[in-house]
N, C-alpha and C positions, 0 to 999 in steps of 0.2 A: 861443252865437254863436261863429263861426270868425276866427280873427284872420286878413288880411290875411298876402298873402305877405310877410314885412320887407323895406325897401327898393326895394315896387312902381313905377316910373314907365313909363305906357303911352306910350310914341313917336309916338302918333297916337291921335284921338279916334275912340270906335266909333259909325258911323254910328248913328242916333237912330232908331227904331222895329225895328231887327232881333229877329227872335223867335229865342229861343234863341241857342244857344254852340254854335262850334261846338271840338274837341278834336283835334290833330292828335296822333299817337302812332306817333312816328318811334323804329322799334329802330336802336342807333348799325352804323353798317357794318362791314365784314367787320376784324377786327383780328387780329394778330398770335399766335404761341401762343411765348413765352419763359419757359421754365421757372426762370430765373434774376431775370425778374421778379414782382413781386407781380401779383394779377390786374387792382387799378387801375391799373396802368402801362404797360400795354400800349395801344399805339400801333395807328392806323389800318394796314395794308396798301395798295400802289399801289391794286390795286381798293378796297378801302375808303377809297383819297381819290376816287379818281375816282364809284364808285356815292352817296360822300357831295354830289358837288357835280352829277350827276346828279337826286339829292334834289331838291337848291335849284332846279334849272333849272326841274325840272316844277311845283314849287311855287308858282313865277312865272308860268308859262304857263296853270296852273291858276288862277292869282289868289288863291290859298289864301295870305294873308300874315298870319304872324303879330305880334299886339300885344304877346303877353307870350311869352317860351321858360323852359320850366324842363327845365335840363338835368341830369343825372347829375353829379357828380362824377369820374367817373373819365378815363382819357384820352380812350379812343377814342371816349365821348359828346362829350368837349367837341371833339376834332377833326373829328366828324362837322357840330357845330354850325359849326365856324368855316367849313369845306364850304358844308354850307348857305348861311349866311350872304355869303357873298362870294359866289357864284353868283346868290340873290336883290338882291345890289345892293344900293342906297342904301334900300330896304324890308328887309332884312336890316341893318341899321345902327340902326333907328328903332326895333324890338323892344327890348321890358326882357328884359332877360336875369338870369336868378338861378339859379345852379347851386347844385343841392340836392344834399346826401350822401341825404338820403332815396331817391332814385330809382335809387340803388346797390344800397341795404341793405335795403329794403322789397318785401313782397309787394303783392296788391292790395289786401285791407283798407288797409292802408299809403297806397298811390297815391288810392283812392278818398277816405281823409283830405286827401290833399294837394290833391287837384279841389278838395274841398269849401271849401278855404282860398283858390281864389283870387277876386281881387276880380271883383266883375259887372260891371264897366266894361270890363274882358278878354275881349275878344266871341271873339278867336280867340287859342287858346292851343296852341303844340309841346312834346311834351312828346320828349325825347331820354332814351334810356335802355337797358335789357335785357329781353331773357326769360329765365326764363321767366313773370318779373313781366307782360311789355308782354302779350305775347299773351291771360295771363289776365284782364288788366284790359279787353281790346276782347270777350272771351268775355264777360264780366260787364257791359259793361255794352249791349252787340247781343244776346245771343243766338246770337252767328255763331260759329262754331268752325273752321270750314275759312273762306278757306286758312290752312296755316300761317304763320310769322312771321319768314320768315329775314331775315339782316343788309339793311340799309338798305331793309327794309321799313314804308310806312304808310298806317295805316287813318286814314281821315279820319270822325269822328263828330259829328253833330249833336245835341247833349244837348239833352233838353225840359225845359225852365225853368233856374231860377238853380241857380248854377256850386255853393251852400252846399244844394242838394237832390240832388246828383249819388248813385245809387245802382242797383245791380245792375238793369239792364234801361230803365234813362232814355234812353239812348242807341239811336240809328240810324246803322248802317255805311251812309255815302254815297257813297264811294269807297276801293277797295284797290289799292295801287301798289307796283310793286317794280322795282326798275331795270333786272333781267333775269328771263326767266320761270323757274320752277323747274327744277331738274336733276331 
């Protein structure tokens, strides 16, 4: 049995007969390259605040609102989140939020553990983080391999069944977003 994320509190209750989870898997936006800093401390870029709260806007518009975020530890995941967050508003206020070092340091086996852990009352979950983790994780668990997965890119996935069965190919790519088209 998988334990519970520590410190779970959903912000709002998941409506009552919804089939499936659905996964959101937000790569953090465009950040800085300071060679003076470590790689966790590197800070968003003007465009990477702005493609991050572009994030939030569509999120909203989308009605894609998450109940639970598990973000990165590092900088530029957690200021992509705060992006996010203040652009989605007082439904960006209401998410549990728990920033994992896992989502730094982990590949997909890795992430796929971490799905596995979260609670099933979590109907809709963001996950903030990197590649070339993110992108293998939406490869593993669609099927999809194009497009690729540049900064403040995300695939929104609809997993079949509970959150503790999540495993290579459970997942349906339902929509891909990115805040500007590729170069």
């Amino acid at each position: 049995m998988h334990a519970a994320v520590p410190g779970l509190r959903l912000g709002r209750e998941r409506v009552s007969g919804t089939a499936g989870h659905t996964l959101a898997v937000l790569r953090h936006a465009q950040a800085g390259h300071d060679p003076r800093l470590d790689d966790k401390d590197r800070g968003l870029t003007k465009r990477g605040l702005r493609d991050a709260a572009a994030v939030g806007d569509w999120l909203r518009e989308a009605e894609l609102i998450p109940d639970l975020v598990l973000c990165s530890t590092a900088l530029r995941a957690r200021q992509t989140w705060e992006q996010v967050s203040a652009a989605l508003g007082p439904a960006g206020a209401q998410a549990a939020v728990n920033f994992e070092s896992r989502l730094y340091y982990t590949g997909g086996t890795g992430l796929l553990d971490l799905i596995r852990e979260i609670p099933e009352e979590a109907g809709t979950v963001l996950m903030v983080g990197h590649n070339p983790a993110f992108h293998q994780l939406v490869v593993d668990l669609t099927g999809q391999h194009e497009p690729a997965f540049p900064t403040a890119a995300l695939a929104e996935i609809q997993i079949r069944g509970p959150w503790r069965d999540t495993c290579p190919g459970s997942g349906d790519l339902i929509r891909f977003w990115m805040p500007r088209p590729p170069v």
